[in-house]
C-alpha positions in Angstrom: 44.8 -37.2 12.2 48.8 -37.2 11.4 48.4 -40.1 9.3 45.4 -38.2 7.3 48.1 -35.5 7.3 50.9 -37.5 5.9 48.9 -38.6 3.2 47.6 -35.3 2.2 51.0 -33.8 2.2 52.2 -37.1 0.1 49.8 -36.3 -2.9 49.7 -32.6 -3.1 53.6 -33.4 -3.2 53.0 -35.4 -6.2 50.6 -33.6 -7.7 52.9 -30.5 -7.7 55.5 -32.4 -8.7 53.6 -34.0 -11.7 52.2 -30.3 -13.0 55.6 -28.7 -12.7 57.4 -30.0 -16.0 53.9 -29.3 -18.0 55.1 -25.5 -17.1 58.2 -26.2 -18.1 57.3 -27.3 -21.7 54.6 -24.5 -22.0 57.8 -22.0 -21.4 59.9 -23.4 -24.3 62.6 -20.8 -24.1 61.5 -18.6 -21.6 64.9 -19.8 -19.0 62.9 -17.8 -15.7 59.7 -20.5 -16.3 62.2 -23.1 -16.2 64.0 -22.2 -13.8 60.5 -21.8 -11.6 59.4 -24.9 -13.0 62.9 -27.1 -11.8 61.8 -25.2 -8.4 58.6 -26.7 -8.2 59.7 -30.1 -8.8 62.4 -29.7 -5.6 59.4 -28.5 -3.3 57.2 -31.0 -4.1 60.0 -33.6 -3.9 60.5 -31.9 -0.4 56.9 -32.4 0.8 56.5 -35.9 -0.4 59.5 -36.5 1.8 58.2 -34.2 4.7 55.0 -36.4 4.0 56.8 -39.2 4.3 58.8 -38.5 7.8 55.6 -37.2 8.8 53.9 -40.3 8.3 56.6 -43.0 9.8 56.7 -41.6 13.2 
């Protein structure tokens, strides 16, 4: 079951992570979307990584 869980928390990380910068170019100059979309990126960085822990113990 925590492996099932690691590896759920692995992918949604990377799918965030992967959708983020498409917001960022759909906000061209709008500096709040990119800031949001540089914010994304960190939290799914962070639960790949919590994923990640998760999964090695």
């Amino acid at each position: 079951m925590r492996r099932q869980a690691a590896l759920a928390m692995i992918f949604g990380g990377m799918i965030i992570a992967f959708l983020a910068p498409i917001l960022g170019q759909l906000a061209q100059d709008d500096k709040q979307m990119i800031k949001v979309s540089a914010g994304l990126i960190v939290l799914g960085a962070v639960i790949i990584f919590s994923g990640a822990m998760l999964g090695l113990e």
